[in-house]
ROTORNU-860866 format. One record per residue (C-alpha): residue in three letters; x, y, z; residue number from 1. Coordinates in pm, whole numbers. Each point is the difference from the previous one (the first is absolute). Layout:
  aa     c1     c2     c3   i
 ala      X      Y      Z NUM
...
This chain:
  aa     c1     c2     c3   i
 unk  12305  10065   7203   1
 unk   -108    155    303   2
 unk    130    136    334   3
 unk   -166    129    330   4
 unk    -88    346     -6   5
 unk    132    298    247   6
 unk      3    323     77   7
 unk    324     28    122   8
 unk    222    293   -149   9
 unk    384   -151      3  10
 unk    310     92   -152  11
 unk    106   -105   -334  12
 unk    289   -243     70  13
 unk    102     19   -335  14
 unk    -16    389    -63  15
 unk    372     10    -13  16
 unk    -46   -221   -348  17
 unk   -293    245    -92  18
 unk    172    209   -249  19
 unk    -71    378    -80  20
 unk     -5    -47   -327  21
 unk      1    371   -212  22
 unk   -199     67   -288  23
 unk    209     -7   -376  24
 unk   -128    238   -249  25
 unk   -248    -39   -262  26
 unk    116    -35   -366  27
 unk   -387    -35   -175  28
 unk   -132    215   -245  29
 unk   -156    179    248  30
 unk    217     61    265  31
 unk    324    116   -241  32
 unk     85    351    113  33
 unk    130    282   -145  34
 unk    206     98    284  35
 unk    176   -319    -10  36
 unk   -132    -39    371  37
 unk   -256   -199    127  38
 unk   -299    -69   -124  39
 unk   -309    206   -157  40
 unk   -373    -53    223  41
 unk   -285    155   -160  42
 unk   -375     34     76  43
 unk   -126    265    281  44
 unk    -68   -255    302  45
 unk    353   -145    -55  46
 unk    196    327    -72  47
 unk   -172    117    349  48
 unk     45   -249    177  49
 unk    376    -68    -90  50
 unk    -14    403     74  51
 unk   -119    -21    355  52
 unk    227   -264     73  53
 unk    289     75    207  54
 unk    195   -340   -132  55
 unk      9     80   -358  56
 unk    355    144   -168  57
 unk   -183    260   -251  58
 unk    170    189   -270  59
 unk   -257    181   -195  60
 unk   -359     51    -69  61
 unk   -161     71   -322  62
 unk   -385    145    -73  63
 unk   -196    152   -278  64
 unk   -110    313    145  65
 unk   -370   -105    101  66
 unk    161   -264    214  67
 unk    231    198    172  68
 unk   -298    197    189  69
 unk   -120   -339    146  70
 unk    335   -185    149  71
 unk     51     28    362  72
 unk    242    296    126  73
 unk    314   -170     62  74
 unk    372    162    -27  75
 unk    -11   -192   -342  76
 unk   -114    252   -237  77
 unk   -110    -80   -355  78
 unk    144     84   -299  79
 unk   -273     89   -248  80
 unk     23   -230   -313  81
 unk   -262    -69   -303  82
 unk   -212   -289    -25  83
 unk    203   -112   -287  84
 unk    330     -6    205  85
 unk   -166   -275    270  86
 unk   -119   -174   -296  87
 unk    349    -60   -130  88
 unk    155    -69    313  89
 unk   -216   -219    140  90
 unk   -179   -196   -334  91
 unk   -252     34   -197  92
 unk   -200   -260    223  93
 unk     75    131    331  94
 unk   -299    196    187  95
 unk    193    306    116  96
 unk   -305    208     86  97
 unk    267    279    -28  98
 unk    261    -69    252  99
 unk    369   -169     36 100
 unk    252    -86    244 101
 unk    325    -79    -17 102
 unk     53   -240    310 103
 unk    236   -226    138 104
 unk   -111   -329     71 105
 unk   -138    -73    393 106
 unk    217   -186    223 107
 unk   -126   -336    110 108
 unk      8    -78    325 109
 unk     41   -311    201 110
 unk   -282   -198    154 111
 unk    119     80    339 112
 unk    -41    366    -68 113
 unk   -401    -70   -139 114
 unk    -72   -254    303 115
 unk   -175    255    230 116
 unk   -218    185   -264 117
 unk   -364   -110     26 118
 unk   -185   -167   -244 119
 unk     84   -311   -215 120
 unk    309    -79   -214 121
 unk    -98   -127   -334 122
 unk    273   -196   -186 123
 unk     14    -55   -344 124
 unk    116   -328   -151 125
 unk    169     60   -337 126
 unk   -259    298    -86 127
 unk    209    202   -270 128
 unk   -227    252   -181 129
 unk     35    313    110 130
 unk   -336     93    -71 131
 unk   -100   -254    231 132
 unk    252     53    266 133
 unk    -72    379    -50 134
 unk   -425    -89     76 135
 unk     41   -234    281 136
 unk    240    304    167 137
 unk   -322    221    -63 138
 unk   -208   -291    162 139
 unk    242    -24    320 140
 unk      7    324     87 141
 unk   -373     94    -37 142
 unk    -11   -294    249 143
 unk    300     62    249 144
 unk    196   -255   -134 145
 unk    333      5    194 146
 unk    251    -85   -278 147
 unk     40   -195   -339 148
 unk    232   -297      1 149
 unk    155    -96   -318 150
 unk    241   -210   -127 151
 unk    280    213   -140 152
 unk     88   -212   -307 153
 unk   -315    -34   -167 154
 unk   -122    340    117 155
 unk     16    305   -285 156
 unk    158    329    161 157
 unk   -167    298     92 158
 unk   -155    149   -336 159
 unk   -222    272   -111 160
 unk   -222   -240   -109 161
 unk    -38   -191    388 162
 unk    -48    372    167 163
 unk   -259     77   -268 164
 unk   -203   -301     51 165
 unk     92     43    378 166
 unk   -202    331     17 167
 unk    302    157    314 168
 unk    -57   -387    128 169
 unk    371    -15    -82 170
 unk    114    245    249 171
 unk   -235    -64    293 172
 unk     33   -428    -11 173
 unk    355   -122     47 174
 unk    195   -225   -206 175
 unk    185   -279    146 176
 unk    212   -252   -211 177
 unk    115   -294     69 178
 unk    204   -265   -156 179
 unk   -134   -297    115 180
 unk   -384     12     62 181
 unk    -72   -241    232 182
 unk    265     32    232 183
 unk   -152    376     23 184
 unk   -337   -160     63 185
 unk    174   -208    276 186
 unk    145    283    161 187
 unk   -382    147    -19 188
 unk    -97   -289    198 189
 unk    255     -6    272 190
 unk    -66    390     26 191
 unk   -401   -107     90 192
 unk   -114     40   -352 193
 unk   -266   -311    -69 194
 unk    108    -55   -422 195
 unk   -319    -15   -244 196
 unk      5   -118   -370 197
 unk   -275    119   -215 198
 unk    -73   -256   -224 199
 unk   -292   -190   -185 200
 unk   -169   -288    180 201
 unk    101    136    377 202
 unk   -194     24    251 203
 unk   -173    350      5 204
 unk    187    309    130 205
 unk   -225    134    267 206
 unk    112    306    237 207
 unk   -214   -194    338 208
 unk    204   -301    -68 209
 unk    354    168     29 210
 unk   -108    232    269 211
 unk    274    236    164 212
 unk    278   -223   -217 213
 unk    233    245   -200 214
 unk     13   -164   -313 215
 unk    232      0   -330 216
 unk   -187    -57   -259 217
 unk    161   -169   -308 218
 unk   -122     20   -413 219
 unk    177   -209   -249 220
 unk     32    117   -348 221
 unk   -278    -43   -261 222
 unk    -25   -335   -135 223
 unk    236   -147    178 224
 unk   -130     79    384 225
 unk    212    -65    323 226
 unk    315   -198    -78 227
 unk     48   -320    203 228
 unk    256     72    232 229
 unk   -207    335     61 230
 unk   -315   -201     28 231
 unk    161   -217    282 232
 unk    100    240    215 233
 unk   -310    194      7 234
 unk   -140    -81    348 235
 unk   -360    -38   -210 236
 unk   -139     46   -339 237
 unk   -356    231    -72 238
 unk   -196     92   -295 239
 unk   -222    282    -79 240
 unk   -406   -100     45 241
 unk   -119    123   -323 242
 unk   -406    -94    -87 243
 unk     71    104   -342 244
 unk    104   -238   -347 245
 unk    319    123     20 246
 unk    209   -229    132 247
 unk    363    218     57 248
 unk    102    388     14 249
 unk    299    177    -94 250
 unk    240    -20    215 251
 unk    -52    372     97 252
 unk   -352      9     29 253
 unk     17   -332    232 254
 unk    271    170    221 255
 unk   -265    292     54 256
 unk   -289   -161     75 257
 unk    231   -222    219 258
 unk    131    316    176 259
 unk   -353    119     55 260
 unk   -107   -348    185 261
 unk    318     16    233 262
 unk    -80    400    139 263
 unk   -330    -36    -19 264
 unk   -128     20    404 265
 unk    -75   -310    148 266
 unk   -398   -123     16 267
């Protein structure tokens, strides 16, 4: 399927259908609080950066005391735990590197509030680990992504584990879900958008090709790629050159190298 491109910057017709849909709270292993609020975030980039962010609903903030030294001076001050405290809290698997906070989850906003931030959208098809989600929100913002679109059903909730994979990706890229996927990728196209699937045997996504074209980029979940519907209403379909004898990557290492090939300058 494919469509004319253009440049033009329009209204989305449909943005009274475009709901703001709010975050619901985590109930994993790693996100159970002891406050009873919110949610726990661990790891120094994604303690700071949910610290510097004006959005986030905080209610406290643990550290050993050799972190403490090292966070950024906010009016959150630290209360001075042991390592073995953060190790209980947040599991025995969970790299804390010494720091916790208790967070409430981000609101998500609606695609009419992203539409104006530069940079691509990426959209994920039916992507649910968190680790994943959590590195391909690491990926978009070291690349100026404008937003993540997700579909809200099949999408896991904000957890310790996506900020922690996320690096503070979490609270710089935001979040957008969406109930039905491909109407949101239509609204991306009547809003100027020009819709690319990445997906095996495309033609190759090349940055001179698209030009000046703001483009949503869409990944499909591992194994199972781009789901029909979501497939046809992609305005065309790109792969990844690779020279190598590999013939696929992870869904979150494709998305960055993707991301790196759409900002790149132009030749």
């Amino acid at each position: 399927m494919a469509r004319k491109s253009s440049s033009r910057r329009v209204a989305l017709p449909e943005a009274q259908n475009l709901s703001r849909n709010r975050s619901r709270r985590s109930t994993t292993k790693h996100g159970a609080p002891a406050t009873g609020k919110g949610y726990w975030i661990y790891g120094q980039h994604a303690v700071e950066a949910a610290l510097l962010n004006p959005a986030r609903i905080i209610y406290s903030l643990l550290a050993t005391k050799e972190t403490a030294d090292s966070l950024p001076d906010t009016a959150h001050q630290p209360r001075i735990v042991s390592r073995e405290e953060l190790d209980a809290l947040c599991g025995k698997d969970a790299v804390h590197q010494g720091v916790c906070l208790n967070v409430e989850p981000l609101d998500n906003p609606a695609i009419v509030d992203v539409i104006d931030r530069p940079g691509p959208i990426l959209v994920l098809d039916q992507v649910t680990d968190p680790r994943n989600i959590g590195a391909i929100l690491r990926s978009a913002a070291a690349f100026g992504a404008a937003a993540l679109l997700v579909q809200d059903r099949h999408t896991p909730d904000e957890t310790g584990t996506m900020a922690k994979a996320a690096s503070g990706g979490l609270d710089v890229v935001p979040i957008i879900r969406e109930t039905n996927i491909s109407r949101a990728l239509q609204g991306l196209q009547k809003a100027g958008f020009w819709v690319v699937g990445l997906d095996a045997g495309g033609t190759r996504l090349d940055r001179n090709q698209l030009g000046e074209r703001r483009v949503a980029l869409v990944l499909g979940a591992e194994g199972a790629g781009l789901r029909r519907l979501t497939r046809e209403t992609c305005d065309e379909i790109a792969s990844i050159y690779m020279s190598g004898p590999m013939e696929s990557l992870n869904v979150s290492n494709a998305s960055a190298v993707a991301l790196y090939e759409l900002t790149r300058p132009l030749d």
